[in-house]
C-alpha positions in Angstrom: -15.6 2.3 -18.3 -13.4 5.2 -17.8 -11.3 4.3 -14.6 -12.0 7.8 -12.9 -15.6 6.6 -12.6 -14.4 4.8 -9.8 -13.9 7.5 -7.5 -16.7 8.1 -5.7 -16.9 11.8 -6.6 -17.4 10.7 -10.4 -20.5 9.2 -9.4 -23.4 11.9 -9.7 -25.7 10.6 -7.4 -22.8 10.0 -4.5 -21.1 13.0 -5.6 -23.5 15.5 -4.0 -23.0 13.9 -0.9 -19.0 13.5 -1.0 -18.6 17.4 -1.7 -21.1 19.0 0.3 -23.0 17.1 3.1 -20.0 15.1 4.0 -16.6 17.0 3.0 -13.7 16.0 5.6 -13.0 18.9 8.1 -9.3 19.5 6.7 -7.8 22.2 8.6 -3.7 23.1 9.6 -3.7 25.4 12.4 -2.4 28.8 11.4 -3.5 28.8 7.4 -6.6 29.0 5.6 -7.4 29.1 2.4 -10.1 29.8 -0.1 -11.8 29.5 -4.1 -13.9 31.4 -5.9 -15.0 32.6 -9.3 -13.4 35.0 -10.5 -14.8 34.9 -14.9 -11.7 33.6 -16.1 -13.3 30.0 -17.4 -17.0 30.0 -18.7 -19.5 30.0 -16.5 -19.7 29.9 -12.8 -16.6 27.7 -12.6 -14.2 28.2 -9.6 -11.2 29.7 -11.2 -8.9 31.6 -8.2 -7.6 30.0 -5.1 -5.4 31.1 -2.0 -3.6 29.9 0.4 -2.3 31.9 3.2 -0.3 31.7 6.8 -1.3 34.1 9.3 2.1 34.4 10.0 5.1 34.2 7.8 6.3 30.4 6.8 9.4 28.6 5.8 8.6 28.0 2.1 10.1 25.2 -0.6 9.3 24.5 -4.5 10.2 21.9 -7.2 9.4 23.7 -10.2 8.9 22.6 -13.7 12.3 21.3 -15.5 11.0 22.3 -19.1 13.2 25.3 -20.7 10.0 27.0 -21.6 8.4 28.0 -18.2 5.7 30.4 -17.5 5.5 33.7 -15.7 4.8 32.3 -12.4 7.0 29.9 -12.4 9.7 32.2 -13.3 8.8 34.9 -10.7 8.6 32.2 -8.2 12.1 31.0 -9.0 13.4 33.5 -7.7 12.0 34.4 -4.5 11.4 30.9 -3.0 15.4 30.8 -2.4 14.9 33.6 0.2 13.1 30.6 2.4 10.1 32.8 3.3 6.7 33.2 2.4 3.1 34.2 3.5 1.4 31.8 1.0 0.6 31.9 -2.6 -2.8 33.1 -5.2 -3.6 30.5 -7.7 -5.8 30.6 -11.0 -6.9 28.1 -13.2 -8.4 28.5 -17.0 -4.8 30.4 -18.4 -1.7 29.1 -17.4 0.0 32.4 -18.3 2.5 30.8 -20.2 4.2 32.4 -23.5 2.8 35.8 -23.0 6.3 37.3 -22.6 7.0 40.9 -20.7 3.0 41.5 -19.8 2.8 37.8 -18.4 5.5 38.5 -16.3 4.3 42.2 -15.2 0.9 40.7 -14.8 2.5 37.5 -12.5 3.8 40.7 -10.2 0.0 42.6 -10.5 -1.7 39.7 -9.2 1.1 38.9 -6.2 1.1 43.0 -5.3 -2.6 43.0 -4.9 -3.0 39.6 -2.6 -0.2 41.0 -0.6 -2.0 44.7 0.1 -4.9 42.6 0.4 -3.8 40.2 3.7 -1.9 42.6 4.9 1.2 40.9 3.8 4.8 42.2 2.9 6.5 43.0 -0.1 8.3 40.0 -1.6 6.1 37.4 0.8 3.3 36.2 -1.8 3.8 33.7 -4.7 1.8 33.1 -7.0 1.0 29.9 -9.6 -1.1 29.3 -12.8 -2.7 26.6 -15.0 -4.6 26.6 -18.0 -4.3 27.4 -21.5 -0.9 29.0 -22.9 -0.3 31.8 -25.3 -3.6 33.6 -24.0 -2.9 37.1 -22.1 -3.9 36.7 -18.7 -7.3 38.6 -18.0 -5.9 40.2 -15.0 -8.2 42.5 -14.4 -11.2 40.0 -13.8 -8.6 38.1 -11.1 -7.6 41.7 -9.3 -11.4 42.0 -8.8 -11.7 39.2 -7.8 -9.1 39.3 -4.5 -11.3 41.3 -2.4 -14.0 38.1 -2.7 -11.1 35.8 -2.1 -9.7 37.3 0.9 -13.2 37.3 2.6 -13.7 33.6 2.1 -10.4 32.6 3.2 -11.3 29.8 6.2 -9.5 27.5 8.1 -11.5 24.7 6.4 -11.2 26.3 2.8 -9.2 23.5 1.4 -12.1 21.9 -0.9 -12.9 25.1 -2.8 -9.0 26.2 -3.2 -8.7 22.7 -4.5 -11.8 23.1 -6.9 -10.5 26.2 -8.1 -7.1 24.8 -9.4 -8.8 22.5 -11.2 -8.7 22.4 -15.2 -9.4 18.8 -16.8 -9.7 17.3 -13.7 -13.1 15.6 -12.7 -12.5 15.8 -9.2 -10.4 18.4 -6.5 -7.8 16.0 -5.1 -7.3 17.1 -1.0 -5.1 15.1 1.3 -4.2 15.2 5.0 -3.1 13.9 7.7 -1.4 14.5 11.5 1.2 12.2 13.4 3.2 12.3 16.5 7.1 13.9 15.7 9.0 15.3 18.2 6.0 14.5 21.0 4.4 17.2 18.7 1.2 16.6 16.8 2.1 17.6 13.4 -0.7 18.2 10.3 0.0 18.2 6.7 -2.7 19.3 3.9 -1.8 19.0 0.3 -4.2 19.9 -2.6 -3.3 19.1 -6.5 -4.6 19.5 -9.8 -3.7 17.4 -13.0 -4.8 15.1 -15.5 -3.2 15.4 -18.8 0.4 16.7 -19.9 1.7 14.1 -16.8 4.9 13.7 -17.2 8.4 12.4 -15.0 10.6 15.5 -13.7 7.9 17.4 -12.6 4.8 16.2 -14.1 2.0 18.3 -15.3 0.6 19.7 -12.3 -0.1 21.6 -9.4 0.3 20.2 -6.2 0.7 22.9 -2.7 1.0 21.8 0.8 0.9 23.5 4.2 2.3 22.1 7.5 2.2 23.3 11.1 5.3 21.6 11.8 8.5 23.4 13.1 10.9 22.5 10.6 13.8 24.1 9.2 14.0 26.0 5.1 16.4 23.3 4.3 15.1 20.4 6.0 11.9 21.3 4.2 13.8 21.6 0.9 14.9 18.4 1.8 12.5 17.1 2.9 10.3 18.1 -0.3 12.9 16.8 -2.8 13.0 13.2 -1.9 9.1 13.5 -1.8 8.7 14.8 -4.9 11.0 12.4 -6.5 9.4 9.4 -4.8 5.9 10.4 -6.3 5.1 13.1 -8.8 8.4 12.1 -10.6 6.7 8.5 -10.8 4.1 8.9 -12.8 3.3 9.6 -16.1 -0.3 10.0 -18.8 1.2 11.0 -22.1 4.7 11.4 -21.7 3.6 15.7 -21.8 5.6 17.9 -19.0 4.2 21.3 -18.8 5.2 25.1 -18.7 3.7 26.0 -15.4 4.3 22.7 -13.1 5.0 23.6 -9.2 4.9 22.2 -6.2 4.9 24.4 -2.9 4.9 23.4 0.5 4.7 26.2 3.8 5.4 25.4 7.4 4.6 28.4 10.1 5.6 26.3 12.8 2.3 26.4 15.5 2.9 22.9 16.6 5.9 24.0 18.6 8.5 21.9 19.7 12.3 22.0 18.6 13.2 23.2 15.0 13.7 19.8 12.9 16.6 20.3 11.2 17.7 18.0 8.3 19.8 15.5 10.7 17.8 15.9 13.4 15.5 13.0 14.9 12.2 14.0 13.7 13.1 14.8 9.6 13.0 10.9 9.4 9.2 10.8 10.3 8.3 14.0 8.4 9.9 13.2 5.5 7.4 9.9 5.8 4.5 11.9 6.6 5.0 13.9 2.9 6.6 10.9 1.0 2.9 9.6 2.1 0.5 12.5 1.2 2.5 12.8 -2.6 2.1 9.9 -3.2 -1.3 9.5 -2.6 -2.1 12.8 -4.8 0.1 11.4 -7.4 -1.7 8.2 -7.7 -4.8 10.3 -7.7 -3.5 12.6 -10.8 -3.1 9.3 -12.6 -6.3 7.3 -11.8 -7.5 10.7 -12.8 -5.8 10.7 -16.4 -7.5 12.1 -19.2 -9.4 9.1 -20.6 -8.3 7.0 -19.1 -9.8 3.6 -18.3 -6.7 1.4 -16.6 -3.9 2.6 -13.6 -0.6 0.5 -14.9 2.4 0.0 -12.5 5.4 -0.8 -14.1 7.7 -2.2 -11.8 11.3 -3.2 -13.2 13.5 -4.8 -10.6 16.7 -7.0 -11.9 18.1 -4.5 -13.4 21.8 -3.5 -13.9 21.7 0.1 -12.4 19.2 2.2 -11.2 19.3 4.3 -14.2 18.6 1.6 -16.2 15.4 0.2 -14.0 14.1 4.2 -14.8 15.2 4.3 -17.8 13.3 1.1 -18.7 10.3 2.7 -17.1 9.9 5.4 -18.9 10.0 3.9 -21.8 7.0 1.6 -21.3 5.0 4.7 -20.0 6.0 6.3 -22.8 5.4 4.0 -25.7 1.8 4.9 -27.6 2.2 0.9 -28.8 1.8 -0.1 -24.9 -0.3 2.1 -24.0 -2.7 1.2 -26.5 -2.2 -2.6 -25.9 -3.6 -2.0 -22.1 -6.8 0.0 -23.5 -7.6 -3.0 -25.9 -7.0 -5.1 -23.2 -4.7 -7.1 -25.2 -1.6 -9.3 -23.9 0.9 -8.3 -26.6 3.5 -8.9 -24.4 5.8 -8.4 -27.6 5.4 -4.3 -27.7 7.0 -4.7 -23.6 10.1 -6.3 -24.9 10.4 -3.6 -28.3 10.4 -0.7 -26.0 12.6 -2.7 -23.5 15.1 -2.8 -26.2 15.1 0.3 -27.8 15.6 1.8 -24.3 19.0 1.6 -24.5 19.6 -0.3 -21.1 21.6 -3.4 -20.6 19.6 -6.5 -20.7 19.3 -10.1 -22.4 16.2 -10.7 -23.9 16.6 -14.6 -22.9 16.4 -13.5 -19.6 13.3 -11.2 -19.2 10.8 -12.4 -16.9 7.4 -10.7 -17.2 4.2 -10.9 -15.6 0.6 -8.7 -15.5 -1.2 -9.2 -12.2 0.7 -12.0 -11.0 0.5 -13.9 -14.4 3.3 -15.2 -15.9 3.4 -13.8 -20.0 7.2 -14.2 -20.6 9.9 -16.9 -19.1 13.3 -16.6 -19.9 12.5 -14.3 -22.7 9.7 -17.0 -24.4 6.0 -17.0 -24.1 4.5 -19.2 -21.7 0.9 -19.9 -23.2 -1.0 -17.9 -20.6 -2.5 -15.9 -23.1 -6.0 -16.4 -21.4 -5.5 -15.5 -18.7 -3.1 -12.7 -19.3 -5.9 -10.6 -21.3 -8.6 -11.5 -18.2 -5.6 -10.0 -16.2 -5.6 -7.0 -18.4 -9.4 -6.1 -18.2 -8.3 -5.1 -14.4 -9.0 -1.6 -13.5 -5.6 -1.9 -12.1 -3.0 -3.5 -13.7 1.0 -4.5 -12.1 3.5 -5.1 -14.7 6.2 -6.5 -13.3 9.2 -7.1 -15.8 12.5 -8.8 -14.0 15.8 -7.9 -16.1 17.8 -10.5 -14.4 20.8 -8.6 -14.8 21.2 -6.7 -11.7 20.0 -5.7 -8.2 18.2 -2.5 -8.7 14.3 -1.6 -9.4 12.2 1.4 -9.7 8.4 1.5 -10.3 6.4 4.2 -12.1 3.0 4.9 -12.2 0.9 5.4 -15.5 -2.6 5.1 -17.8 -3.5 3.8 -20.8 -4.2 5.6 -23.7 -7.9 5.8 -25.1 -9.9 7.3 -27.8 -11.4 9.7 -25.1 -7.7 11.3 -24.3 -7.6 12.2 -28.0 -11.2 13.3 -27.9 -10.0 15.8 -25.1 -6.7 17.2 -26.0 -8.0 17.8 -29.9 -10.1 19.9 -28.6 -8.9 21.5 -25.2 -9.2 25.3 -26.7 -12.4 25.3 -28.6 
């Protein structure tokens, strides 16, 4: 059973009730936001999201690492350095990726139209995409569609923005939460697609956050980094980072109080506050995963250097031979210690301590004989992999899926 049948939208006859009789009043005082269709995917399919500040906010980004980036992400690049921003237009169905000079013009179009729309100034809007790449954005269908989007912007828009950033997903993922900083009540709302092309620095996907809180442009760069690399830079699906991957986060400052600054007494607790809520969208993206029927945390402490424990990481994500081994269900404990090795870490395989949900499979680099109940470990939903190197003090964990026939079944097909 796929594992993102566990989530109680996945579930038709519960899902009805999760997405419209009893969808969570999310709401961040000062921003709304909105989705609609717009006719860029088949159907009736939400396709065009925004999310706006009725006032201008401090803005931050962590954009995609991979040399090939798309026109969004390229126009965004360069005016999130200014620090300001009214918010930013979404779509979903074309990630506007590879279309060269008309990508690019049309990236601008769609940002010049939101901003005469809200009434917004030049150079305040940003703008995102996700979808397929290579295909010419049909721009004219979303600069239709702006004047629809502005009218349903609401302060409790968050579910249909997050619907309409959706692509392979099977659910929209919506956090958020308030807490007490600086005697201030402070809320954070985050929204995120992904499912497939996950990948570490900067997986595949979308992820945007708004904030009331009165915080500083570099605080909340700060502030954004360390989140970022705590959580989305934790998990990977397939080992796939994408063209167009971005994560945004806007605070207009309505819930008062003194500026937190990055040293000052209440970054500490905010910084906590967003650690939280990315991670909880990243573990989403992966329990999400195209296919995918297991959530697998590696967790590799004992190791010589931090770089190493990641290192090591990554490589069990990123090995077809494990991944497989967890869909089958099967102990093969042996395909953990190849990919150890060829990591290129320091490490003595006469050491290596491994166990899967609290069952010890390797001792000192031998088999134990737990075979049984390894493989009843395995047929978890959930499985910990904890791997001890013995060589060091330092750890890292990483969050991942297994790899099915169903993730082949979707990604051999994902144009047609």
């Amino acid at each position: 059973m796929p594992l993102k049948k566990v989530h109680p939208a996945s579930k038709k006859k519960k899902a009805k009730k999760v997405n419209k009789s009893k969808k969570p009043p999310i709401s961040v005082q000062g921003f709304r936001a909105s989705g609609i269709a717009c006719g860029i995917k088949r159907g009736r399919q939400k396709d065009l999201a925004l999310i706006l500040s009725d006032v201008p906010a401090c803005v931050a980004g962590v954009l995609t690492k991979n040399r090939v980036k798309a026109a969004p992400v390229l126009f965004d690049q360069k005016r999130i350095p200014r620090g300001i921003s009214r918010g930013v237009i979404i779509n979903s169905g074309n990630a506007n990726a590879c279309t060269g000079k008309k990508g690019l013009a049309d990236a601008r179009r769609m940002v010049s139209i939101t901003e005469d729309s809200t009434g917004s100034k030049r150079g305040q809007m940003l703008v995102s995409s996700t979808g397929v790449i290579g295909v010419p954005l049909p721009v004219e269908k979303i600069t239709k569609g702006v004047t629809r989007l502005v009218k349903a912007l609401s302060p409790t828009g968050w579910h249909t923005a997050a619907e309409a950033i959706m692509t392979t997903d099977s659910y929209p993922k919506t956090v958020w939460k308030r807490a007490r900083i600086q005697s201030r009540t402070v809320t954070v709302v985050g929204i995120a697609k992904g499912a497939g092309m996950i990948c570490p620095d900067m997986a595949t996907m979308l992820a945007f956050f708004a904030t009331d809180a009165n915080i500083t442009a570099p605080a909340l760069k700060k502030a954004l980094k360390g989140a970022v690399e705590q959580s989305f830079n934790n998990i990977s699906v397939d080992n796939e980072t994408s063209t167009n991957d971005m994560v945004l986060i806007f605070a207009n400052a309505r819930a008062g109080g003194k500026p937190i600054g990055p040293r000052s007494g209440g970054f500490s607790a905010f910084s906590r506050l967003l650690t939280e809520l990315c991670l909880s969208l990243a573990h989403m993206i992966v329990m999400d995963g195209e296919g995918a029927t297991r959530f697998i945390e590696f967790h590799i402490k004992g190791a010589a250097t931090y770089k190493d424990a990641r290192r090591a990481a990554r490589a069990l994500s990123g090995s077809l031979l494990v991944k497989t081994a967890f869909f089958g269900g099967d102990p093969n404990w042996g395909r953990i210690m190849a990919a150890l090795g060829s990591s290129g870490i320091k490490m003595s395989p006469e050491r290596v301590n491994i166990h899967f949900n609290k069952v010890p499979v390797v001792r000192g680099g031998l088999d134990t004989g737990k075979q049984k109940s390894a493989a009843r470990a395995m047929k978890s939903r959930r499985v910990n992999v904890t791997v001890d190197l013995k060589t060091g003090k330092s750890s890292y964990r990483l969050w991942t899926t297994d790899l099915s026939r169903d993730y082949v079944s979707i990604n051999s097909s994902y144009r047609t």
